[in-house]
N, C-alpha and C positions, 0 to 999 in steps of 0.2 A: 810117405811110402807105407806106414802102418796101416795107412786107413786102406790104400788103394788094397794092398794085399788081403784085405779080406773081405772083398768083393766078392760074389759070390761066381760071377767066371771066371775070378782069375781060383779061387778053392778049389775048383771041379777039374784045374786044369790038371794032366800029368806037371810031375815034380818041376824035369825041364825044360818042358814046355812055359811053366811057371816063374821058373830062375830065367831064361830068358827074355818070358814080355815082360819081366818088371826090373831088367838090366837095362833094355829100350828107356821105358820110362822112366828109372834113373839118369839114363844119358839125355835124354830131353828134357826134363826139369833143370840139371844140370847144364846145360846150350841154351836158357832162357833167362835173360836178366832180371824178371821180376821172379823168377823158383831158384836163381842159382845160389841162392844164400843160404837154403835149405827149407825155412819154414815157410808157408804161405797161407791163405786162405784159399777153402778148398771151399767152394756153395754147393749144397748139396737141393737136391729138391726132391720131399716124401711122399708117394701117390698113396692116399688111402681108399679102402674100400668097405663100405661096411653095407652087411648082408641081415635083413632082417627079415625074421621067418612070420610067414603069413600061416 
């Protein structure tokens, strides 16, 4: 839950707008047998972009 929450749509959300889509998403990791224990692996994938000046 630490990482999700600082995603950057859940940042920008209002407060409980924010306390609520990440009470969802505790309740769903929670209702899944491979997240219900708490810890999991989360795969992430980084798009880079790199800008070179002509």
């Amino acid at each position: 839950m630490a990482t999700i929450a600082t995603r950057a749509g859940v940042l920008v959300m209002p407060e409980q707008e924010q306390d609520a889509t990440l009470g969802r998403i505790r309740a769903f990791l929670a209702s899944r047998p491979e997240t219900a224990r708490g810890e999991f692996t989360l795969p992430m994938l980084t798009g880079v972009l790199r800008v070179r000046r002509l």
